[in-house]
FISE-884920 format. One line per field, with one value per residue (C-alpha): residue number from 0; residue in one letter; x negated, y, z negated. Coordinates in steps of 0.02 Angstrom, whole numbers. Layout:
<atoms>
nr <- [NUM  ...]
rest <- [A  ...]
X <- [X  ...]
Y <- [Y  ...]
Z <- [Z  ...]
</atoms>
This chain:
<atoms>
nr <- [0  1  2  3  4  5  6  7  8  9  10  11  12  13  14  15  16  17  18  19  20  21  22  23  24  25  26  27  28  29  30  31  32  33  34  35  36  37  38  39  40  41  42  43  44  45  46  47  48  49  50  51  52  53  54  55  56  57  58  59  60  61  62  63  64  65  66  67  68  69  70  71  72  73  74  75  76  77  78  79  80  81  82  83  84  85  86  87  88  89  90  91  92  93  94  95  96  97  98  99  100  101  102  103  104  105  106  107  108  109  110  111  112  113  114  115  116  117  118  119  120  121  122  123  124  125  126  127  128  129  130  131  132  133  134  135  136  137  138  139  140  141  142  143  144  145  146  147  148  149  150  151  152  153  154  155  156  157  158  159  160  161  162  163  164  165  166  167  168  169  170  171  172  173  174  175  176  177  178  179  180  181  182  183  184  185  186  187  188  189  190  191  192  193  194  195  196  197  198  199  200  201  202  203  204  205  206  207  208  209  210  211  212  213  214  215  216  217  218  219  220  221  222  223  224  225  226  227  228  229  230  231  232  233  234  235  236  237  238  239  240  241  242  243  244  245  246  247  248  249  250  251  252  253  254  255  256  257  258  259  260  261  262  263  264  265  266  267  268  269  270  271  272  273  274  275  276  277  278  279  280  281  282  283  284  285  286  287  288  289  290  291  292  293  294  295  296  297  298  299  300  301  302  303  304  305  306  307  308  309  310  311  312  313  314  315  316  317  318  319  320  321  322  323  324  325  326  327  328  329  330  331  332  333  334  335  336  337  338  339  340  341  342  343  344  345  346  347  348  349  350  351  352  353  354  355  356  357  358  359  360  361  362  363  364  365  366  367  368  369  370  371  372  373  374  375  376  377  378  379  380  381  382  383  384  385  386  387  388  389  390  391  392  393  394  395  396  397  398  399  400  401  402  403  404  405  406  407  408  409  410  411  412  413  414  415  416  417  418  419  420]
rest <- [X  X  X  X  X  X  X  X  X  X  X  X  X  X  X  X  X  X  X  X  X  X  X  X  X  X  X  X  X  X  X  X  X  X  X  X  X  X  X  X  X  X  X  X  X  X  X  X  X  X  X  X  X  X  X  X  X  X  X  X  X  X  X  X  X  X  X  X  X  X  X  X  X  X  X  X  X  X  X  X  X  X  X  X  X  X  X  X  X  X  X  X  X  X  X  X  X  X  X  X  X  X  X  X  X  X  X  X  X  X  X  X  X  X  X  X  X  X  X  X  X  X  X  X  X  X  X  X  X  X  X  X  X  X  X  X  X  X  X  X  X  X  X  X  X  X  X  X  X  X  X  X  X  X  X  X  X  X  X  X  X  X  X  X  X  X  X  X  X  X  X  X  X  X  X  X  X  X  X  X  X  X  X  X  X  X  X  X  X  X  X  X  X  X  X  X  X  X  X  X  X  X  X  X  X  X  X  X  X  X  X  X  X  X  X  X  X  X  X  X  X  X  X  X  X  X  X  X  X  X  X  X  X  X  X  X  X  X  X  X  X  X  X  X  X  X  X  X  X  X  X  X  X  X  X  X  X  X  X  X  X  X  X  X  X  X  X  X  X  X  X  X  X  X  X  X  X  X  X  X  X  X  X  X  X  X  X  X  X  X  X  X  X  X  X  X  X  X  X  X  X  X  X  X  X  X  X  X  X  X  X  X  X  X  X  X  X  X  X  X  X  X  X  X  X  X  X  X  X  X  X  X  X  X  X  X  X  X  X  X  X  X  X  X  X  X  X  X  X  X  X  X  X  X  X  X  X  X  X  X  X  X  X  X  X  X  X  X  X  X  X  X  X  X  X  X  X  X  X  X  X  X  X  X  X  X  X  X  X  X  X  X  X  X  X  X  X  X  X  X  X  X  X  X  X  X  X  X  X  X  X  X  X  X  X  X  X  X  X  X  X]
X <- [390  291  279  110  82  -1  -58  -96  -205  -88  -139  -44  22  -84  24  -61  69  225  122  75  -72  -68  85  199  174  117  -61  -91  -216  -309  -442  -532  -562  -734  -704  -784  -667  -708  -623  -433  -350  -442  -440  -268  -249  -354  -266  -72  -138  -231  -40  60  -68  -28  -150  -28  -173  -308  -485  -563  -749  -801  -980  -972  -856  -812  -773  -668  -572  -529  -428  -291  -266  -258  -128  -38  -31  6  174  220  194  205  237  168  41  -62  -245  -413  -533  -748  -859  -1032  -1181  -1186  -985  -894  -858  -818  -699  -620  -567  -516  -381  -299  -238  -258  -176  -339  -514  -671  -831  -986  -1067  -1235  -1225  -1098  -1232  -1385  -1536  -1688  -1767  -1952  -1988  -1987  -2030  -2008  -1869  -1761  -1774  -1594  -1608  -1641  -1495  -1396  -1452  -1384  -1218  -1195  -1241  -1101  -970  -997  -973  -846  -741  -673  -632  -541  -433  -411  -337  -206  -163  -131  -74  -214  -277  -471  -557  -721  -824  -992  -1077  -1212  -1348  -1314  -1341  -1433  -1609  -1567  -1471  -1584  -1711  -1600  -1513  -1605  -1522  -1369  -1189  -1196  -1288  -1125  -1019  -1108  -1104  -907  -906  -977  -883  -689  -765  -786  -610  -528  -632  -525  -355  -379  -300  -239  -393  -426  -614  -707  -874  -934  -1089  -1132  -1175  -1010  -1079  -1132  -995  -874  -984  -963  -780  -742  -862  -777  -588  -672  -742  -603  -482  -578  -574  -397  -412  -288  -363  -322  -481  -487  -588  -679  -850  -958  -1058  -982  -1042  -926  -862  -819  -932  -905  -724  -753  -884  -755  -592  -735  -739  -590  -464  -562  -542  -348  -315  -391  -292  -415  -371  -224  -287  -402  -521  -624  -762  -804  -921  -794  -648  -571  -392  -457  -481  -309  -259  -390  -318  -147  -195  -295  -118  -11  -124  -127  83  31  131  261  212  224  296  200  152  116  37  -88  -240  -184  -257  -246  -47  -10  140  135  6  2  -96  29  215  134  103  290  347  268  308  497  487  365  452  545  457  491  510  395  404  276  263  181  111  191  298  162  128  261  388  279  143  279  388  364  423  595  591  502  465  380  348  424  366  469  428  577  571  656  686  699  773  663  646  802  806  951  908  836  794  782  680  530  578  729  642  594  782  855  745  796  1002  958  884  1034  1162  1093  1126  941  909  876  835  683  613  669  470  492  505  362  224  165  20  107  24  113  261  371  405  326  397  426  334  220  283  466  458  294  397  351  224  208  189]
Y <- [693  526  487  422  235  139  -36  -120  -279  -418  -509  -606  -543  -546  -532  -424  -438  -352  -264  -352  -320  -335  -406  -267  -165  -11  26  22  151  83  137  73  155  211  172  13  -138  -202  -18  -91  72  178  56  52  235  252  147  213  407  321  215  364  463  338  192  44  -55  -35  -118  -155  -214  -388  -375  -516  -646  -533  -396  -507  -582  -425  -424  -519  -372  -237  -331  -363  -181  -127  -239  -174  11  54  -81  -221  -117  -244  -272  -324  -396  -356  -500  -484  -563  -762  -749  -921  -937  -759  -751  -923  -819  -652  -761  -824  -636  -503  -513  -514  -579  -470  -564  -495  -626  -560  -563  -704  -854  -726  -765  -635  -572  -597  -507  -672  -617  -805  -880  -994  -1172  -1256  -1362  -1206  -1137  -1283  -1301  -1106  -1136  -1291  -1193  -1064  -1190  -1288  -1095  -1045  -1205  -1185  -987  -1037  -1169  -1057  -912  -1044  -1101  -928  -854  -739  -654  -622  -493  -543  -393  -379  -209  -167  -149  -302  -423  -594  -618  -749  -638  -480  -589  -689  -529  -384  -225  -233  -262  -418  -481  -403  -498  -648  -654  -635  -753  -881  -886  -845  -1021  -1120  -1046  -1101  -1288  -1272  -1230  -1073  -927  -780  -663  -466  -428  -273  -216  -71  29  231  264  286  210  69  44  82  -53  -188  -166  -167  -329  -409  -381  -446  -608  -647  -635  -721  -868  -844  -801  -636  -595  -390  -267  -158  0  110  223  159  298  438  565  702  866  912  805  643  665  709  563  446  532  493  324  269  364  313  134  155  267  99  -16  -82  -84  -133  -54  71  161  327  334  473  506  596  584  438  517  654  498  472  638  599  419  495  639  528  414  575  663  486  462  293  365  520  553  750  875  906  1090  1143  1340  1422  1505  1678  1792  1975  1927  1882  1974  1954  1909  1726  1653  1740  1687  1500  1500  1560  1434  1288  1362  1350  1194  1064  953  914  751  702  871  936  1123  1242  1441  1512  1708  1732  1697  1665  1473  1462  1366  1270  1224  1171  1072  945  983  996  1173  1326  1496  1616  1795  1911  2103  2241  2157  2043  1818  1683  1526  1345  1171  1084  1174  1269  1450  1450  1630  1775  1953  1922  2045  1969  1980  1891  1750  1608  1628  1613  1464  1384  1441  1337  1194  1188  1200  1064  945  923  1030  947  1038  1047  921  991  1044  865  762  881  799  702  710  796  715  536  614  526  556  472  280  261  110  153  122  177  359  326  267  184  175  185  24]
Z <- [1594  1567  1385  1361  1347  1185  1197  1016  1020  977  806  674  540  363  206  59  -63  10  126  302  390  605  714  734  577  558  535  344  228  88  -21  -149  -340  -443  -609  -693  -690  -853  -914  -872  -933  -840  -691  -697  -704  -543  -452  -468  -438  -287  -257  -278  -159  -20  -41  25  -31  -176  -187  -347  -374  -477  -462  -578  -677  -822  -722  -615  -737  -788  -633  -718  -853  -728  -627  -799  -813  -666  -686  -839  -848  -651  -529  -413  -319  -192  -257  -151  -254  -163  -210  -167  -217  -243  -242  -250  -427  -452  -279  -347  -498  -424  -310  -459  -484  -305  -156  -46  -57  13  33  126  248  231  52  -6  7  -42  13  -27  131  153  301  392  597  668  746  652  702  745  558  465  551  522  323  308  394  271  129  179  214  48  -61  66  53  -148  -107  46  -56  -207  -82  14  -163  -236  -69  -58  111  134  209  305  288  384  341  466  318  240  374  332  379  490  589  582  661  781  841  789  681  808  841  917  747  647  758  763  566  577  671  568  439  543  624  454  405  541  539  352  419  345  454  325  376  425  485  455  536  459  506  457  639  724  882  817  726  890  979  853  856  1031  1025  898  974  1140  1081  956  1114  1246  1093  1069  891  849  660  621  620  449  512  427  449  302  190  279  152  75  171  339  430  324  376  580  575  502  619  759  727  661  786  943  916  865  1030  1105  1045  910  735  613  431  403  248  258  145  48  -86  -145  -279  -153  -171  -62  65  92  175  312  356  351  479  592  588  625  746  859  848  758  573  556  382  413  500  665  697  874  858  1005  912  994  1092  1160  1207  1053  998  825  658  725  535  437  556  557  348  341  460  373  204  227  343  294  190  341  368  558  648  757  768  863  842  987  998  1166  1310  1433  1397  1237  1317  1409  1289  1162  1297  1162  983  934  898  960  885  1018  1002  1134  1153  1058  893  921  933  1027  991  1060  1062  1132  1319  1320  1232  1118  1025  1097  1031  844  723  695  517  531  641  489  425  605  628  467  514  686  625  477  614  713  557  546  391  193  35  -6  -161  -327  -436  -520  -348  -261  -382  -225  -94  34  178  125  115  -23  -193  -348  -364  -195  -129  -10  172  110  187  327  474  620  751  941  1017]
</atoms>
C-alpha cells in the first residue's frame, strides 16, 4: 500500500524560548490567556493550567506600559513556583516603547501592522501619492527600528500579525478589504526587518472568513518563496465564536492549509474558556498524522450488519485502552469491510455472527470466536503479549488534558512526538 505523501514548506527555524518554531519541528499549539495582566497572580495562574493543558506557547496582552512591565513579574513567577513556560507579549496600538519593554522579559514580540504606527482612518477614498507612501513607510521603520534592536539584544522572536480588520487606511484604499492588502502589509514590515538584519520572525494573517483567510495564506507562502524569504506561518481563524461551528470553522481553516503544506504553529479562537482551545488544535494535529498525542480510534458508524451494540463495544474499548498514547486501534460491527477498512491500525476488534469477536494485528486475524463478553479482556491479553501494553496513570498522574497526553510537569513537547514530513 502507498503511504500517503506530506510536503511541509521549508522555513527556518524561530526559537521561542526552548520551543522552535518552523525547520523540521513539529507544528506547535499556543494560545493566549483572558485575565488582566496587571493581575500577575491570576495571570500566572492562567497561564500554567493553559501550560499544563498543552499550550507550548502562551500569549499575554500589554495594551499599555504598566501592563507590560508587568510582564517581568509574571515571568518571575512563573520561574519560581512552576517553571520557564515561553511567553508572547501582543502590542497594539502606538507600540514601540511598550514592545521595547515587553522584550526585556518574553520570548516573542506580536505587533499588528495596521495598528503599530496608528493612524486614525478618515474615510479617505483617494489614492495615496508615492511621498505619502513613502512618509508612512519612514514612519514605520523609525518605531520599528528600537523594537527590532531590543528583540536581537534580548533574543526575542516577533510575530508579524496582520488581522484582516485591522488593516491601515493606506492599504484599504490601495488594495481594497482583501488578501492581497493583508499580504502586502506583511510585507512591509518582513522588508524593513530584513533592511535591519533582523530575521527571527513567524507571520500570521488572520481573517474570520475562512476563505479569506485560506487565500491570504496561500498568498503569503507564495510571495515569501518566489522572494526567497522562508519565515514560519502561525495560523489561526480569528473570532471564530464558541461551539460547534467556531471549532469546524477554525478545523476548516486551519487543517486545510496544514494538509497543504502551509503552516508551522497554530491558535483556535474561541470565545470560550481558551483551555477548551487546546483540544481542538490537538485533534486537528492528530486527525492530519502531523502529532500522535492520542490513541487513534478507527470504528464504522454501523449499520443493519452490525453484529453487536457498536456505541457501547467502542466506549469499552477506549475506556480500557486510551491512555495508550501511539496505538491505533479500530472496532468494527462486522466482517464485511472490518478487515479491510481497518487495514491500517495496529489492532482490530470486529464483530462476527453468533455473538462471538475476532481480532487483528494489523491484517492478519490472530483470535477468532471469542464471547463478545470476553472480547475487551482478549484485546487487552493481545496487546499485553505483544509487549505493547502500560498501566494505566495512577488518579494523581491522570490530572491532565487527555488530548496532550502527558502528565502534569512534563514540558510540553516531552510526550507529543513527531510529525510526518
Amino acid at each position: 500500500m502507498l503511504e500517503p505523501t506530506y510536503c511541509r514548506r521549508r522555513t527556518r527555524p524561530v526559537s521561542v524560548g526552548p520551543i522552535t518554531i518552523g525547520g523540521d519541528a513539529p507544528v506547535v499549539v499556543q494560545s493566549m490567556i483572558t485575565e488582566e495582566t496587571h493581575n500577575v497572580a491570576g495571570a500566572v495562574r492562567q497561564i500554567v493550567a493553559m501550560h499544563r493543558a498543552g499550550s507550548e506557547i502562551v500569549r499575554v496582552t500589554t495594551p499599555n506600559l504598566q501592563e507590560a512591565r508587568c510582564l517581568g513579574e509574571i515571568k518571575a513567577e512563573l520561574r519560581r513556583a512552576y517553571q520557564d513556560v515561553p511567553l508572547v507579549a501582543d502590542v497594539h496600538h502606538q507600540g514601540t516603547e511598550i514592545a521595547v519593554e515587553v522584550a526585556r522579559h518574553v520570548d516573542k514580540v506580536r505587533i499588528n501592522p495596521g495598528l503599530f504606527v496608528f493612524r486614525k482612518p478618515v474615510q479617505r477614498t483617494e489614492e495615496y501619492s508615492q511621498d505619502e507612501i513613502d512618509a508612512e513607510l519612514e514612519a514605520i521603520d523609525r518605531e520599528l527600528k528600537p523594537v527590532l534592536k531590543a528583540c536581537a539584544d534580548h533574543g526575542a522572536a516577533m510575530r508579524i500579525g496582520v488581522n484582516h480588520g485591522s488593516l491601515s487606511e493606506r492599504l484599504l484604499v490601495t488594495y481594497g478589504d482583501t488578501p492581497e492588502g493583508m499580504v502586502e502589509s506583511a510585507m512591509e514590515y518582513i522588508q524593513i526587518c530584513r533592511a535591519n538584519g533582523y530575521h527571527d520572525l513567524v507571520v500570521s494573517l488572520k481573517a474570520s472568513r475562512v476563505p479569506v483567510m485560506l487565500a491570504a495564506n496561500r498568498l503569503m507562502a507564495t510571495r515569501m518563496d518566489a522572494a526567497g524569504m522562508h519565515y514560519p506561518l502561525h495560523l489561526g481563524v480569528t473570532e471564530a465564536g464558541d461551539g460547534q461551528y467556531a471549532r469546524v470553522k477554525s478545523t476548516a481553516g486551519i487543517a486545510t492549509l496544514l494538509a497543504e503544506g502551509i503552516g508551522d504553529t497554530i491558535r483556535v479562537s474561541l470565545s470560550e474558556d481558551p483551555v477548551r482551545e487546546l483540544p481542538v488544535c490537538y485533534e486537528i494535529l492528530q486527525a492530519l498524522g502531523l502529532r500522535k498525542t492520542r490513541v487513534e480510534f478507527v470504528a464504522c458508524p454501523g449499520c443493519g450488519r452490525t453484529k453487536f451494540d457498536l456505541p457501547t463495544v467502542l466506549a469499552e474499548v477506549r475506556a480500557a485502552t486510551e491512555h495508550l498514547v501511539g496505538l491505533d486501534i479500530a472496532v468494527m460491527g462486522c466482517i464485511v469491510n472490518g478487515p479491510g477498512e481497518m487495514a491500517d491500525a495496529d489492532y482490530g476488534y470486529v464483530g462476527k455472527s453468533g455473538g462471538k469477536v475476532s481480532l487483528y494485528r494489523k491484517r492478519t486475524e490472530v483470535r477468532t470466536g471469542i464471547p463478545q463478553e470476553r472480547g475487551v479482556a482478549e484485546l487487552v491479553a493481545l496487546i499485553r503479549a505483544d509487549g505493547r501494553w502500560t498501566e494505566p496513570p495512577t488518579p494523581a498522574q491522570a490530572q491532565t488534558d487527555r488530548t496532550y497526553g502527558r502528565r502534569i510537569g512534563e514540558a510540553p513537547g516531552a510526550a507529543a512526538g513527531g510529525e510526518t514530513r
